[in-house]
N, C-alpha and C positions, 0 to 999 in steps of 0.2 A: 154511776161512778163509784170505784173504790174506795170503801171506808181509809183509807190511807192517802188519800191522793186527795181527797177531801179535807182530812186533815191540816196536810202541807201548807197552806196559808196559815194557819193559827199555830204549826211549827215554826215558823219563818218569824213571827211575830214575837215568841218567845223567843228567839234570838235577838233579838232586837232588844226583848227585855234584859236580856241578861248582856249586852255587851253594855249597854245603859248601865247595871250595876255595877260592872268590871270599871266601867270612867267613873263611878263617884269613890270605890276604893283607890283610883291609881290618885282620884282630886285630892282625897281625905291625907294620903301619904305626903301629897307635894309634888308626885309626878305629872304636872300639869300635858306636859305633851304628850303623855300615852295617854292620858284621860282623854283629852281632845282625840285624837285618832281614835277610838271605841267609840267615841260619840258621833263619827264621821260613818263607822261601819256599823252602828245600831241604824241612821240614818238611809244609806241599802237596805237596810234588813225592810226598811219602811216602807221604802217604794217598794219593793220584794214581796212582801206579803199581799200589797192591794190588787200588783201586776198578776200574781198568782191566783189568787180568788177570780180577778175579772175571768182569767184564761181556764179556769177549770167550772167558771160559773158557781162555787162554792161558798154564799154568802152566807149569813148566820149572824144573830142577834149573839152570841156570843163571841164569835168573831171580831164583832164592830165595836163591840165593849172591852173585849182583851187589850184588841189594838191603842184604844185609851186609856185604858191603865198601864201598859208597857211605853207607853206613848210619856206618858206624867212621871214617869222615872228616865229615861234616855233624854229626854226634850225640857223638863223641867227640873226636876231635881240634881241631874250630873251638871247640867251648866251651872246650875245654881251653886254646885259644890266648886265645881272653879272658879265662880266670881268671891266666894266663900273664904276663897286660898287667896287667891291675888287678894284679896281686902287685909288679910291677916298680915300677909307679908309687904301691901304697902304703908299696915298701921304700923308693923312691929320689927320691921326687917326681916323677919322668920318666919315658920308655920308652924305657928307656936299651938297646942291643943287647947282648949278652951279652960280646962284646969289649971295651967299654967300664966293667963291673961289678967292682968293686972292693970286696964285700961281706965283712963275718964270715960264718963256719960255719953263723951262726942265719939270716942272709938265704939261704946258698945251700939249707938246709934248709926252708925258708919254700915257695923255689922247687920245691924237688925235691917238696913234696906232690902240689903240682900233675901229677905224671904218673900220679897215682891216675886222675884224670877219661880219658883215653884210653885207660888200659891195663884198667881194670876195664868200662868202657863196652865196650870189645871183646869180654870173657868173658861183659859180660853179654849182648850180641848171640848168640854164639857157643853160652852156654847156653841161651839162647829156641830157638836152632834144632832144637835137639836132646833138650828139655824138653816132649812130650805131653801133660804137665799144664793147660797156657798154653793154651788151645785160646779159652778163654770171656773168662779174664781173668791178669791177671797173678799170678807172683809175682817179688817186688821190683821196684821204680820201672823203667818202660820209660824205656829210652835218651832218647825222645824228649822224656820230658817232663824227665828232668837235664838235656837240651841247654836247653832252653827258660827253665828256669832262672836259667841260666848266660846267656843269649840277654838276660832280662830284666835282668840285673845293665849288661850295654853297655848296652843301649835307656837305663838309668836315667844312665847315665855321659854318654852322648850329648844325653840329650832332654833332662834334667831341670836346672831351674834352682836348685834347691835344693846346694849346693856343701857346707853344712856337713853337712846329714842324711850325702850320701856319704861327705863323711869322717869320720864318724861310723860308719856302716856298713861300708865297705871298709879295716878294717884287717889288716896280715897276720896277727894272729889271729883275727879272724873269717872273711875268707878260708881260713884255712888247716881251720879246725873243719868252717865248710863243705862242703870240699872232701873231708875225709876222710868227716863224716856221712856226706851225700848218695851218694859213691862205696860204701858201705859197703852202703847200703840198694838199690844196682843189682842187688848180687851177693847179698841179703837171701833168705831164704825168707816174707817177709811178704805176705800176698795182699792185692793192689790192683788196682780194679775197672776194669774195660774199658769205653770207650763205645761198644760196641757194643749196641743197642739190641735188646730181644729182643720184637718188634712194638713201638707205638707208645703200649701200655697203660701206665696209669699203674701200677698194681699189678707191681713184677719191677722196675720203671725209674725210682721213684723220686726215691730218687738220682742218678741218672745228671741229672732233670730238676732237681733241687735245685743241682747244681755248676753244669747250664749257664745257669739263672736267677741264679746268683750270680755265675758269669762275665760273663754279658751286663751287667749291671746296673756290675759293676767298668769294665767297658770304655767303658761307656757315661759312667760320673761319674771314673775315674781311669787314662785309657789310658797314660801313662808308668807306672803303678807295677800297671798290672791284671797283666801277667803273671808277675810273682812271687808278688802274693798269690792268684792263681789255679793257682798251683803248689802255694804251703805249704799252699792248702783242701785242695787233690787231695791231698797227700800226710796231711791233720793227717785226712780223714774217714775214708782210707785205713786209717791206722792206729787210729784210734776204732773202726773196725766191727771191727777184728782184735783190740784189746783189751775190746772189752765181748760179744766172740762174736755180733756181728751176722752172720749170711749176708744174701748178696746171689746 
C-alpha cells in the first residue's frame, strides 16, 4: 500500500480533531449551535477514520492513540465547553468570561461540575482502550454518544424557537444532575449496545433496527429536538435490556 493511502485514516482523524477545536471556539464565543453542528461533523470524521483503516487494513499503534487524543477534545472537552456556556448563561443571563464573574460559592460550584464532562470522558476513552471486553459492544455510554447529547442541548439553544421550554430545561440544576448522571454512566460498567450490525438479518439486530427506525422517523418529524431524544432511547433501551436481563 501507498504511503499516502496509508496515511488517509490518521488524516481523517485529524479532521475530526480539528472540527472538535473549531466547536469549542464557536462554545467559548456563545455560538452554541454552530459548536454543536462541528461536533456532529468531528463525530463522521469518527466513524470515517475507523471505516477507512478497517478498508485499507491500515492499523497502527499510532493511529489508535491519535484517534484518542482527537477523540478527548471533539467528544470531551467541546461538549464540555457547551455545558460550560449553557451553565454561565443559566447562572448569569449571559456568557459572561470568567474575569467578569462575580458569583457565590454555589455558582462557582455549579461551574466546577461541569469538568466532570472532560475529565471522565477522558478515562472513559482511555478505559475503552485498554478494556477487551468492548470488542462487540459497549460498556458504559460511548464518548460519542455523551458528546452528541451535550451537541443536541446547542442545536436546541441555537435552532429552537421555543425560549420558554429552554428555560425551563436548562437550569443549573438540571444542568448540573445532567452532567454528573450522564459523566457517571461513561465510566459505568452497564452494557450498551453497539451498532455494529452482525450481517444484515433481522434475527441478532433487532434492535439495533428498532433505534434506527425510531431515529429516522424522530429526524424526519422533530429534527431540532431529534438528537436528544435519540440519545435518552439509546440510553433508556440500553438500560431496559440490562435491567430486565435481555441479551443482545
Amino acid at each position: 500500500m501507498s504511503r499516502p493511502l496509508a496515511f488517509l485514516p490518521n488524516l481523517i482523524t485529524l479532521l475530526n480533531l480539528s472540527a472538535g477545536f473549531v466547536a469549542v471556539v464557536f462554545a467559548l464565543e456563545g455560538d452554541l449551535g454552530t459548536a454543536a453542528l462541528f461536533i456532529f461533523v468531528a463525530a463522521v470524521f469518527d466513524f470515517f477514520d475507523g471505516f477507512a483503516a478497517r478498508m485499507l487494513k491500515a492499523y497502527s499503534d499510532i493511529g489508535r492513540e491519535l484517534d484518542s487524543l482527537a477523540d478527548v477534545v471533539s467528544f470531551g472537552v467541546a461538549p464540555g465547553m457547551i455545558a460550560f456556556t449553557l451553565m454561565k448563561i443559566a447562572l448569569f443571563g449571559e456568557n459572561l468570561p470568567l474575569s467578569s464573574i462575580h458569583g457565590s460559592l454555589t455558582d462557582w460550584l455549579f461551574l466546577a461540575v461541569l469538568l466532570l464532562i472532560p475529565a471522565l470522558s477522558a478515562y472513559r476513552l482511555a478505559k475503552f482502550n485498554t478494556d477487551t471486553r468492548q470488542t462487540v459492544n459497549f460498556l458504559g455510554l460511548p464518548t460519542p454518544a455523551h458528546a452528541i447529547l451535550w451537541a443536541s442541548f446547542g442545536i436546541m439553544t441555537g435552532y429552537s424557537s421555543n425560549a420558554e421550554l429552554l428555560e425551563i430545561l436548562f437550569t443549573p440544576g438540571n444542568l448540573a444532575i445532567t452532567a454528573l448522571v450522564m459523566s457517571l454512566l461513561l465510566v459505568s460498567e452497564i452494557p450498551m449496545f453497539s451498532l455494529k450490525f452482525s450481517g444484515l438479518r433481522f434475527q441478532g439486530n433487532w434492535y439495533r433496527y428498532i433505534f434506527l427506525l425510531f431515529a429516522l422517523v424522530l429526524v424526519v418529524f422533530s429534527p431540532v429536538y431529534a438528537p436528544v431524544l435519540i440519545i435518552l432511547f439509546y440510553i433508556a433501551l440500553s438500560l431496559s435490556f440490562y435491567l430486565l436481563n435481555i441479551s443482545y
